[in-house]
TORMAR-418272 format. One record per residue (C-alpha): z negated, y, x negated; residue in three letters. Coordinates in steps of 0.25 Angstrom, whole numbers, padded with zeros to 4 digits, always signed. Layout:
<nodes>
ZYXALA ...
</nodes>
This chain:
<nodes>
+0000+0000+0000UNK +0003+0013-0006UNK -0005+0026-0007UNK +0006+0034+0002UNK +0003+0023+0013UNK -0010+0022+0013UNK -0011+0040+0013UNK -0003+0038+0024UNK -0012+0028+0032UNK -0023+0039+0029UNK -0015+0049+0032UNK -0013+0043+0044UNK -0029+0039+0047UNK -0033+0053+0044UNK -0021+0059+0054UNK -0024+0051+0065UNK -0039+0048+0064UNK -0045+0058+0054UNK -0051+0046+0045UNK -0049+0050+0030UNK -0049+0034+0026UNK -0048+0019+0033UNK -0061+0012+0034UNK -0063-0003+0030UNK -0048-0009+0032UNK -0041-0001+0041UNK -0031+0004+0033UNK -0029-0011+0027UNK -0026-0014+0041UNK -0021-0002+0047UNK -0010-0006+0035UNK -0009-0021+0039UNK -0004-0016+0054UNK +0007-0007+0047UNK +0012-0019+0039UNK +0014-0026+0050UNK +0005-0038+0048UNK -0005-0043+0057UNK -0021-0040+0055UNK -0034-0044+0060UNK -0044-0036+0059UNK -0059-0040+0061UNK -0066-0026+0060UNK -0081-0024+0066UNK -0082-0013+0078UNK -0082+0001+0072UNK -0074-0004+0061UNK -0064+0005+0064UNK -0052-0007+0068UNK -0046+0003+0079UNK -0040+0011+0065UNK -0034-0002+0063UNK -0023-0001+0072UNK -0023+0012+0077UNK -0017+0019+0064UNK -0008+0008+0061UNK -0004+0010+0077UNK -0002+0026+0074UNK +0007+0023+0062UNK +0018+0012+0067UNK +0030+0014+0077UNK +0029+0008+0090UNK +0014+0005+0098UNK +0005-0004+0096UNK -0003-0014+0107UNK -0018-0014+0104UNK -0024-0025+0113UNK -0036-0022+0116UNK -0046-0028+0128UNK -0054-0015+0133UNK -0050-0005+0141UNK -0061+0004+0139UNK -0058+0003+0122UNK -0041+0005+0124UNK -0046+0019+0130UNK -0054+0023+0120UNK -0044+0018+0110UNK -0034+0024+0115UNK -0042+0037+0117UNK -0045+0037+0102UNK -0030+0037+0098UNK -0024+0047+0106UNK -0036+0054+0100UNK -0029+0056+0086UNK -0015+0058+0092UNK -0009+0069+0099UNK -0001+0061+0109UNK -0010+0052+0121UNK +0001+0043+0120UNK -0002+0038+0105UNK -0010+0026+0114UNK -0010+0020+0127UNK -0017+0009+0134UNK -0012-0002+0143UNK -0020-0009+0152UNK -0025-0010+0167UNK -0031+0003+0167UNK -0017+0009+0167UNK -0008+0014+0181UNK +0007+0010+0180UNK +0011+0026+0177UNK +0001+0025+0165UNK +0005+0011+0160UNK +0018+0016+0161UNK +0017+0029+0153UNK +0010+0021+0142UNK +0024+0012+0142UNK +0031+0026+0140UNK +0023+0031+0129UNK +0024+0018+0122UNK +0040+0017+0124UNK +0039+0033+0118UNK +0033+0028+0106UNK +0021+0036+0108UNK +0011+0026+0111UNK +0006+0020+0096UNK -0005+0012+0100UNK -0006+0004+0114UNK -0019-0003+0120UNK -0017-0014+0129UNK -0027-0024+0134UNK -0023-0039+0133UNK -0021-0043+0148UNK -0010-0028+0147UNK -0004-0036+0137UNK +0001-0048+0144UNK +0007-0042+0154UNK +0022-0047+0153UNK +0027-0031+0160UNK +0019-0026+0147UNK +0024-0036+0136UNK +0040-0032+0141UNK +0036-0018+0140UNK +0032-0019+0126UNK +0041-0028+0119UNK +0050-0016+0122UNK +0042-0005+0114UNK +0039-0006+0097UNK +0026-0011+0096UNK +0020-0008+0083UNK +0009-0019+0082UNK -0002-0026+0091UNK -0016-0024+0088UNK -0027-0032+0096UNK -0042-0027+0096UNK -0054-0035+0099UNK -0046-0046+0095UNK -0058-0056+0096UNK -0053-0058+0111UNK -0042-0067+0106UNK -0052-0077+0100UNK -0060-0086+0111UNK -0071-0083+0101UNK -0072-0070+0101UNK -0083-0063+0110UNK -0073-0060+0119UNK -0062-0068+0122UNK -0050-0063+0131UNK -0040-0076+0133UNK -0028-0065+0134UNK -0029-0060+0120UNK -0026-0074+0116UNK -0012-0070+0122UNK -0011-0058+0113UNK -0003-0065+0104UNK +0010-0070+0111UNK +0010-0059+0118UNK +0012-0050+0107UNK +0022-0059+0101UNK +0030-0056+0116UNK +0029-0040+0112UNK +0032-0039+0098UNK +0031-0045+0083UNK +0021-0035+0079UNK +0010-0035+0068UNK -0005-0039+0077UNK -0019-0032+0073UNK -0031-0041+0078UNK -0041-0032+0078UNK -0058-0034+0082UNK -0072-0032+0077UNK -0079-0047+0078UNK -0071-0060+0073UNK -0079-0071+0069UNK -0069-0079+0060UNK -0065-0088+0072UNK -0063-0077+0078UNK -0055-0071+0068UNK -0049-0086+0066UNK -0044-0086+0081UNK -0038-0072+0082UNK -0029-0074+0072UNK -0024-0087+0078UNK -0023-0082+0091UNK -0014-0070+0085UNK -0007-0079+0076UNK -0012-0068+0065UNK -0015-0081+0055UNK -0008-0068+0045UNK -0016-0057+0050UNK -0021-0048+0038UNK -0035-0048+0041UNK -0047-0038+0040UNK -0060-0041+0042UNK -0070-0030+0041UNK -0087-0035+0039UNK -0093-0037+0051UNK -0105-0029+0046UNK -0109-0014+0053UNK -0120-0012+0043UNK -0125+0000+0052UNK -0128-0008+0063UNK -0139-0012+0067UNK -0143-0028+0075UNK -0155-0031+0083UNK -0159-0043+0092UNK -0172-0040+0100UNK -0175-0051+0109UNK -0172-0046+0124UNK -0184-0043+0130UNK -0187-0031+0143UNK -0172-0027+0136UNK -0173-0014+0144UNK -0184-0007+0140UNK -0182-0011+0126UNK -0167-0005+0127UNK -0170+0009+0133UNK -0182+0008+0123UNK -0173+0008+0111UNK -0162+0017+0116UNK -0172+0028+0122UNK -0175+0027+0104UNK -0162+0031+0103UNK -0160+0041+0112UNK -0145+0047+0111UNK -0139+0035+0103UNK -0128+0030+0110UNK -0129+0014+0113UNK -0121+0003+0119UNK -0130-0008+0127UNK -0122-0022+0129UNK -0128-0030+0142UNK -0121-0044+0147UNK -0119-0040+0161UNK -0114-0027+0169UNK -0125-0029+0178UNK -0135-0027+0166UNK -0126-0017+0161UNK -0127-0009+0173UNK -0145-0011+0174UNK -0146-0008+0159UNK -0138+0005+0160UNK -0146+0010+0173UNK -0160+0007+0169UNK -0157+0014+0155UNK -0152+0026+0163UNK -0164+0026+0172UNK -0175+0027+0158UNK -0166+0038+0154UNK -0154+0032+0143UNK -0141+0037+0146UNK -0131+0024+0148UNK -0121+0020+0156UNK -0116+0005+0158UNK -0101-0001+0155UNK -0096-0014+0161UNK -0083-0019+0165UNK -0087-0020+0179UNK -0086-0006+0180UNK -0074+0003+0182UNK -0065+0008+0172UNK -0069+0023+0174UNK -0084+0020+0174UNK -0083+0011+0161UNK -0075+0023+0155UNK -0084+0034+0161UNK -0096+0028+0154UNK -0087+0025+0141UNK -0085+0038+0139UNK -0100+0044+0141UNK -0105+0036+0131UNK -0093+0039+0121UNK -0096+0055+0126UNK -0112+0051+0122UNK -0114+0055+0140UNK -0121+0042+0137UNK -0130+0036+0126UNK -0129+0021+0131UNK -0119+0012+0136UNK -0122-0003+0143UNK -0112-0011+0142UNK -0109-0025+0146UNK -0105-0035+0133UNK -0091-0034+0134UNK -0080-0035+0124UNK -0081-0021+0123UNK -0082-0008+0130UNK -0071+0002+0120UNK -0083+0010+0116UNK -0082+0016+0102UNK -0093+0025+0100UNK -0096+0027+0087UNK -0111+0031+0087UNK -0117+0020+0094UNK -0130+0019+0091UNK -0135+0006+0096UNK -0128-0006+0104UNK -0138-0015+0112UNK -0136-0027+0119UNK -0144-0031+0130UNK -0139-0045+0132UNK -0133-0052+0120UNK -0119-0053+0119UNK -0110-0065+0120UNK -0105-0067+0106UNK -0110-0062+0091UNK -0095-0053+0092UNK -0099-0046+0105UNK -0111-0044+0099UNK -0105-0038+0086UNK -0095-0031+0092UNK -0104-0024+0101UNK -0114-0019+0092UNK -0103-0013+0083UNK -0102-0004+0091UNK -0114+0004+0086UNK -0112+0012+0075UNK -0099+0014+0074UNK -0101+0025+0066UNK -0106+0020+0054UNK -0122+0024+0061UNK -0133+0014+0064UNK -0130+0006+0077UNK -0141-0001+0082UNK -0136-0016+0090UNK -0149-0021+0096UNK -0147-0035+0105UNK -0157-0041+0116UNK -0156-0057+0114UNK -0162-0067+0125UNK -0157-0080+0126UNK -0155-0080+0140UNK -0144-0070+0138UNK -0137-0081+0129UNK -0140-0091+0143UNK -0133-0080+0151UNK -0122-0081+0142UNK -0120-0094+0140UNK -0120-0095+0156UNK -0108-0086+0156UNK -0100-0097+0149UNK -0102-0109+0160UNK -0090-0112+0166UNK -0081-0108+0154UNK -0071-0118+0145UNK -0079-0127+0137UNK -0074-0119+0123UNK -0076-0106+0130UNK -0091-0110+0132UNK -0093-0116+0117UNK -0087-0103+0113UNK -0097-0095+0121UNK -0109-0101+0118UNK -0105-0101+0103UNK -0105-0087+0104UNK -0118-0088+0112UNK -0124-0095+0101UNK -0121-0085+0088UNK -0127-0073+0098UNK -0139-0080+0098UNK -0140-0085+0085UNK -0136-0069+0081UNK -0148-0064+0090UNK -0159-0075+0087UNK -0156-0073+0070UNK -0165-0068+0061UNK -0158-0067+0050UNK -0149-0053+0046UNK -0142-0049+0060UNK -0130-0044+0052UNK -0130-0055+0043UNK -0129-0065+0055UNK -0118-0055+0062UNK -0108-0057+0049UNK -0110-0070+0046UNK -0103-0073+0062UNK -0094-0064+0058UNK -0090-0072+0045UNK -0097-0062+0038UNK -0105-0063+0025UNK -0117-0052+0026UNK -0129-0050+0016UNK -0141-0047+0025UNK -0148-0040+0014UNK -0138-0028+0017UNK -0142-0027+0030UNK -0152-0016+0029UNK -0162-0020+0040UNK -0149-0017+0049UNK -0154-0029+0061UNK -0167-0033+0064UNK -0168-0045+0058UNK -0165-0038+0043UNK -0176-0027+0048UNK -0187-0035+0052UNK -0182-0050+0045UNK -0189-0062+0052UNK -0197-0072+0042UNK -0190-0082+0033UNK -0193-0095+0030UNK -0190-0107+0020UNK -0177-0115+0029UNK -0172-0124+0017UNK -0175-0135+0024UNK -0171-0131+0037UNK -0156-0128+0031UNK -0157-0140+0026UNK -0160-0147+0039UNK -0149-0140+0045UNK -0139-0143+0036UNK -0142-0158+0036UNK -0141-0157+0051UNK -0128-0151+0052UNK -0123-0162+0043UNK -0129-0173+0050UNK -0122-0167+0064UNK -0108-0169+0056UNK -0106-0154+0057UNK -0104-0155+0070UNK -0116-0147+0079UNK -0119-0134+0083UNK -0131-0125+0080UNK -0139-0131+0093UNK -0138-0146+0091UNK -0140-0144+0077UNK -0152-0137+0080UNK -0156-0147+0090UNK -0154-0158+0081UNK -0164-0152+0070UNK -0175-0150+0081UNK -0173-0163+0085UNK -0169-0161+0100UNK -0164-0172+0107UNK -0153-0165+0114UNK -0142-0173+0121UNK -0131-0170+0112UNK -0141-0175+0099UNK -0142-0187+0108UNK -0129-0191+0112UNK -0124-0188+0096UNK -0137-0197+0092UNK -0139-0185+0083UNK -0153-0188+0086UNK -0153-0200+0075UNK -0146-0192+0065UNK -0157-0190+0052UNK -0158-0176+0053UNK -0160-0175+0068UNK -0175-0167+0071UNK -0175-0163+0055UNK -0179-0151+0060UNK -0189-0153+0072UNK -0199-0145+0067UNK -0190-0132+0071UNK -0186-0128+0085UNK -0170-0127+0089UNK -0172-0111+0087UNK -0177-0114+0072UNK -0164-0122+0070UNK -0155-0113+0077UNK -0159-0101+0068UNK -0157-0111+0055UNK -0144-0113+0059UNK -0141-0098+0061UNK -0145-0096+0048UNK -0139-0106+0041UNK -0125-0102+0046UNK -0128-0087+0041UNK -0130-0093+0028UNK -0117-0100+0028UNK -0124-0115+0027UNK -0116-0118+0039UNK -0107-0113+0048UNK -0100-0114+0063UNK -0089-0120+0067UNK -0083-0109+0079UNK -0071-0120+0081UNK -0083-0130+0086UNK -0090-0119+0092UNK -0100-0118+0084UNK -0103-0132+0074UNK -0110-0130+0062UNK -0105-0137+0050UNK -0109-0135+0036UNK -0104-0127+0026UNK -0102-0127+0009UNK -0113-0118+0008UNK -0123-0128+0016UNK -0119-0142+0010UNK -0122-0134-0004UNK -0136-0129+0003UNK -0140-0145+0007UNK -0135-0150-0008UNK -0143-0138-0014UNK -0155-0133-0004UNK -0161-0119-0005UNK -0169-0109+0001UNK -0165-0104+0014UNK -0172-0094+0022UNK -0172-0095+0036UNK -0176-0081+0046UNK -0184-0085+0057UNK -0177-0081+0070UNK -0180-0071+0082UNK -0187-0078+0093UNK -0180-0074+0107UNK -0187-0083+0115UNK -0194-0074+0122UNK -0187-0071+0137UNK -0181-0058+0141UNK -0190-0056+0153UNK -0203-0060+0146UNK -0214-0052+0153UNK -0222-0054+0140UNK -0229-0037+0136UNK -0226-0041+0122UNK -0211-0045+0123UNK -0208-0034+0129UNK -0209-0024+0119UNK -0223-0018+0126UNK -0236-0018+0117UNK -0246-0027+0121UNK -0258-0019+0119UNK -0262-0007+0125UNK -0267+0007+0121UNK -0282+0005+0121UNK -0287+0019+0118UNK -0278+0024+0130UNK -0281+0014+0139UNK -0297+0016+0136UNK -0293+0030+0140UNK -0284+0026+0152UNK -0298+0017+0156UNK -0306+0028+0156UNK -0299+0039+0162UNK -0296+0027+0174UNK -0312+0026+0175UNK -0314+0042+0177UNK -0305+0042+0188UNK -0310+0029+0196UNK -0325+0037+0194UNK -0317+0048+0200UNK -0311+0044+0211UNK -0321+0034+0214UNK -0313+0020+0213UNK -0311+0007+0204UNK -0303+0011+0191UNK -0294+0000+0194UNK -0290+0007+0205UNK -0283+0018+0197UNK -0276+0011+0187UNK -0277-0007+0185UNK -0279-0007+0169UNK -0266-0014+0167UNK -0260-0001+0172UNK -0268+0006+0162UNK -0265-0002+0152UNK -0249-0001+0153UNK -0251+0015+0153UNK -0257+0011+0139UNK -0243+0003+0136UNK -0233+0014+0142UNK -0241+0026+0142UNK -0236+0034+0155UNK -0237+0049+0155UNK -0230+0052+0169UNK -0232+0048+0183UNK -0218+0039+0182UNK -0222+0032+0168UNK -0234+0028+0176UNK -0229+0022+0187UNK -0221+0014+0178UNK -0236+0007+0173UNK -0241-0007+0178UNK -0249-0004+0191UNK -0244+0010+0194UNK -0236+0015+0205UNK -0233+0029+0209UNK -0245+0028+0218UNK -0253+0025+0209UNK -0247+0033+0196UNK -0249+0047+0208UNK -0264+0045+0212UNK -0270+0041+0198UNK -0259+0043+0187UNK -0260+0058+0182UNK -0274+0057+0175UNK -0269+0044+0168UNK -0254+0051+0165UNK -0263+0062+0157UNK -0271+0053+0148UNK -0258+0047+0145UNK -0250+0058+0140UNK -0261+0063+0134UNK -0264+0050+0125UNK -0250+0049+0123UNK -0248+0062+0118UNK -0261+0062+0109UNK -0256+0049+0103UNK -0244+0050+0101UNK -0238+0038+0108UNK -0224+0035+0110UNK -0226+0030+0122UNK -0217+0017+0127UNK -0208+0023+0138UNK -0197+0015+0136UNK -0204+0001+0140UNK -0205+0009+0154UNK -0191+0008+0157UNK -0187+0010+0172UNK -0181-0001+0179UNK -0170-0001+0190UNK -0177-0014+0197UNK -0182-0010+0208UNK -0194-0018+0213UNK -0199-0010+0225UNK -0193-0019+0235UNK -0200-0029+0234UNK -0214-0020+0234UNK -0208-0013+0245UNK -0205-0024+0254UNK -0219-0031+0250UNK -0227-0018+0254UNK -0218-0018+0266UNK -0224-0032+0269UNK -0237-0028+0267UNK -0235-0016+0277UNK -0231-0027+0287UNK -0244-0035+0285UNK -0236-0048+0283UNK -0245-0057+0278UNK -0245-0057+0261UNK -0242-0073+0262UNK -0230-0068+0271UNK -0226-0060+0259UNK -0226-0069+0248UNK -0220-0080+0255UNK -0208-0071+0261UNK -0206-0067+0245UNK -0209-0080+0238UNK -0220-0077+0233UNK -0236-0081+0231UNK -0247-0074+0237UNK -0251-0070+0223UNK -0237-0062+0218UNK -0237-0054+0232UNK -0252-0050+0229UNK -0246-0046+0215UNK -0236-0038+0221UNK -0245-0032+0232UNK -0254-0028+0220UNK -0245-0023+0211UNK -0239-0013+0223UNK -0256-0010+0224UNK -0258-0007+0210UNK -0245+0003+0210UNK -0251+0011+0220UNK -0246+0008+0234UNK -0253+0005+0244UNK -0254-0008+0253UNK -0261-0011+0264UNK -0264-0027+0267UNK -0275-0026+0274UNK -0269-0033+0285UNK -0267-0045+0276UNK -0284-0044+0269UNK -0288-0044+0283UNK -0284-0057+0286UNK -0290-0064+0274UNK -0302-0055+0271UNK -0313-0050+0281UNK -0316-0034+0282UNK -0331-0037+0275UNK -0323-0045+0262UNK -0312-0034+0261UNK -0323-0024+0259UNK -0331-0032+0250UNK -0320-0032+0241UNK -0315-0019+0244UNK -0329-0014+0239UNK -0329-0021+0227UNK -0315-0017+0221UNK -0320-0002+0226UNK -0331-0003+0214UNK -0323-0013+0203UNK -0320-0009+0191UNK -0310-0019+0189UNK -0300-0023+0199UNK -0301-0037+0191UNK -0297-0049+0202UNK -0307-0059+0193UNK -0322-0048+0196UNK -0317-0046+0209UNK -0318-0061+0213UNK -0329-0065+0202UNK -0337-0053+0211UNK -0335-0060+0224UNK -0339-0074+0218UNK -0325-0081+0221UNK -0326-0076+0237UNK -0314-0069+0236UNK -0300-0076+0233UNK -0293-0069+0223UNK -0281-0065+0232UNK -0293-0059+0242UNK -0298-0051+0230UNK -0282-0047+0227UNK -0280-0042+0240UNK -0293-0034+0241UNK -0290-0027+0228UNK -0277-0025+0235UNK -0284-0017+0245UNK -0292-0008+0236UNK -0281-0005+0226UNK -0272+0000+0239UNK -0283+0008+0247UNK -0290+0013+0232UNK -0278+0015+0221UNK -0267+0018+0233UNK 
</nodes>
């Protein structure tokens, strides 16, 4: 290449796009497309790939067809080019969206020699009316984005991509840029067949986005840890990934109702809201997007600050893909995940009823995004190595959370060992599970049936669970002392590097894993982010000041506030009447009579301390639970007997009294008189009445101890029902 050309190529990037030089490749490539030879380019989002066939597009005679599968990115695509020109007609697209007078003035342009570079989705592509057309017009070169859709292993497999290639064959013999961001060598492997590219010129760009940053946290009360981390980041801009347009369109509402500014995208709904809500967060209208996992939404925002994903994704590439998009210019992207297994069950659901391969497929891919989210070893590290990539996690600069806060070691010689003789005595021909089944020694059917049962090394490892195991084998493959055969979805065989570890055996240390196991939904203080002990010294205070008023007013403290309402101000120190309300125990009825004394010591501690105070585990719901409370008051209101109630709602005696109780303690009033009257004479409704009046405690267990046992417990219940109502109300 010669000094003239390449100052003409510059010349050229500099007229059109105002960069002074080419980053990484792109003019290697950009070079390859003028000489007419087919390329494949495997480039990471935000790598720049668009240059690739832009310029070369700008600088040859005739249009070139970029396929591409979203809508939403050909507009924005398109957008950019006729940016840089002085003429609209420099780039069309050609899809669905388009009336018959638009379609056709895009023909015109095209046959004027106007339009340069062309985007078409795949299904526009086939149609025979547009095939005739452009077999009649010079075309310059195809270029196919987001070429992993030809590959069945690819995270998003589109069945008419495979058609791409005889289709181009129909139009013209012109050179073929493939062109995406995640290919695993199968991947890679199947592209190039697909498109009969066996002599592409290939570039592949590292994988690594060494300003990004990964983190797996265990999904647990997901919400209020979201709206937690992005009201810390107030301003940024973010992308929030849910599986489902119905969680999509929940998340985005309850963050708009505790005050973050988001909108939702999904393709359920129409094209000018998609587009609307695209271009508020491209205009920074908004901060955060929620958007469903899908191949894509054409969103190229460059200061993404964080990408979060609600559920996990389906595949390692979707995943990749969709957390390069933070950072794309060159600043710290934070890519946080929220794993639960039972996301993986969901998914794995979704492929019942599909071919036999295609569910093989899926639940391979299944399998690396766990193995991904439950490592501890180097995040980065394990992300390159699916990618056939080579990474030295000591250059990782605590840039995930397994580097920033490594998980202990231990000695694993003998584990690898085990492994390895394992792999050998199943004849190479296993996956991870039944290995892992094997070591630990389960009798599973398959072991059975293939009498691996009887094999020497079978239960070698019974001392470890299948988890244990499952985390060797992760491990082991990283370290290249085995690998995966993606034809057999998923087979481990051995490789060089670990017969040479069995003939000479050496340290290995193996990183203990995250534990998951606990459940989403766990009600458990601790598991949900919320601090187990309360604040002593303001509680004391809040006891006190609790004690003045019952002198005061002449009634038992508890009838003020229980203590568990006092202690949970102690957890989410409430300073206004609507932050009150939000505490165990306190309805507004409640939060108006006896609140304003209680608001003042509050703020006042709060202040004095200097206490950041936990507002964002009090996130605001959208659930509405007042129907049921309604229609239970309502019930009441009708004297129907409360054995009425809990059989008409299936439930015992015991929850409606909990209910009724609850309702009590919030500050509304309930009458059920009518109901005491038929199972407690006037004299024993007043000896009881009498004794919670003077109480100090409204402890169930003194009550009954007081009476000698001559009370039931649920008589006792309903009484304090009464007093509560009549007193606190």
């Amino acid at each position: 290449m010669s000094v003239t050309e390449v100052s003409e190529l510059n010349l050229a990037l500099r007229k059109y796009f105002g960069y002074d030089q080419f980053r990484g490749d792109q003019e290697s490539i950009i070079r390859s497309i003028l000489d007419k030879k087919n390329t494949f380019v495997i480039m990471p989002t935000g790598g720049g790939k668009s240059m690739c066939y832009q310029l070369p597009a700008l600088l040859s005679e005739g249009t070139a067809i970029i396929v591409s599968p979203l809508i939403a990115l050909m507009k924005n695509q398109v957008d950019a080019i006729r940016n840089v020109s002085e003429d609209d007609s420099v780039a069309h697209v050609l899809n669905s969206s388009l009336s018959k007078t638009d379609a056709n003035k895009v023909k015109e342009d095209i046959k004027a020699g106007k339009t340069k570079l062309l985007y078409v989705a795949p299904e526009s592509l086939t149609k025979q009316s547009n095939i005739d057309f452009f077999t009649s017009v010079k075309i310059s070169f195809f270029a196919i984005d987001e070429a992993h859709c030809i590959s069945e292993w690819g995270h998003d497999f589109r069945p008419e991509y495979r058609r791409l290639r005889e289709i181009f064959e129909a139009i013209s013999d012109v050179p073929i840029i493939a062109l995406t961001a995640t290919a695993t060598p199968k991947v890679q492997q199947d592209i190039q067949k697909n498109l009969n590219m066996g002599d592409a010129h290939l570039y592949k760009a590292s994988f690594n986005r060494d300003n990004l940053y990964y983190e797996v946290r265990p999904k647990r009360d997901v919400e209020k840890e979201i709206i937690k981390y992005i009201r810390k980041r107030k301003g940024k801009s973010g992308i929030i990934y849910c599986l489902s347009r119905k969680k999509v369109e929940q998340l985005s509402e309850i963050l708009r109702v505790n005050g973050i500014n988001a909108l939702g995208y999904h393709a359920g709904m129409d094209a000018s809201t998609r587009a609307r809500h695209q271009d508020a967060f491209l205009m920074e209208e908004v901060d955060v997007i929620v958007a469903t996992i899908a191949f894509g939404m054409g969103i190229d925002k460059p200061d993404v600050r964080f990408v979060i994903h609600h559920d996990i994704p389906k595949s390692l590439e979707s995943y990749y893909q969709e957390t390069g998009r933070a950072g794309r210019d060159g600043g710290v992207g934070e890519c946080v995940a929220f794993y639960a297994y039972k996301d993986i069950e969901k998914l794995e659901k979704f492929l019942q009823g599909k071919p036999v391969a295609e569910q093989e497929v899926g639940r391979q891919l299944l399998f690396e995004i766990v193995s991904y989210a439950e490592t501890s070893i180097c995040r980065r590290k394990y992300l390159l190595h699916y990618f056939g990539e080579e990474y030295d996690d000591s250059k990782c600069s605590e840039m995930c959370d397994n580097c920033r806060n490594p998980k202990e070691k231990t000695e694993g010689k003998t584990e690898i060992a085990n492994l390895l003789h394992a792999v050998i005595e199943l004849k190479e021909m296993q996956r991870a599970p039944h290995i892992c089944s094997f070591l630990n020694g389960e009798n599973t059917t398959e072991i059975n049936s293939y009498k691996h049962n009887l094999l020497p090394h079978f239960a070698s490892g019974k001392e470890h669970d299948k988890v244990f195991w499952n985390a060797v084998v992760r491990q082991a493959l990283v370290a290249g002392l085995i690998s995966k055969d993606i034809e057999t979805y998923g087979v481990i065989k051995m490789t060089e590097r670990g017969h040479e570890f069995l003939k000479n055996p050496h340290s290995f240390k193996l990183v203990k894993e995250h534990d998951y196991s606990v459940d989403e939904d766990s009600g458990d203080v601790a598991a949900m982010g919320i601090k187990d002990t309360f604040d002593e010294e303001l509680y004391q205070a809040l006891l006190d000041l609790r004690k003045q008023i019952s002198r005061d007013k002449d009634i038992p403290p508890f009838v003020i506030f229980q203590e568990a309402s006092l202690k949970d101000m102690t957890l989410q120190y409430p300073i206004t009447k609507e932050e009150l309300t939000n505490i165990q125990g306190v309805g507004l009825g409640k939060a108006k009579r006896y609140g304003a004394p209680f608001l003042t010591l509050i703020k006042e501690y709060v202040e004095n301390n200097e206490i950041e105070r936990p507002q964002d585990m009090v996130v605001k719901s959208l659930v509405n639970k007042s129907g049921l409370k309604v229609q239970l008051i309502q019930n009441i209101d009708r004297k129907l007997p409360l054995e009425d109630i809990s059989n008409s709602q299936g439930k015992s005696m015991d929850e409606i009294i909990d209910e009724i109780e609850m309702i009590v303690n919030s500050g509304t009033r309930v009458n059920i008189n009518y109901y005491l009257d038929e199972i407690l004479d006037e004299d024993n409704q007043e000896e009881i009445y009498d004794y919670f009046s003077e109480a100090e405690t409204d402890s169930l267990q003194e009550a009954y101890d007081e009476f000698d046992g001559d009370y039931t417990e649920e008589e006792l219940r309903l009484m304090r029902i009464k007093f509560m109502s009549e007193m606190a109300n």
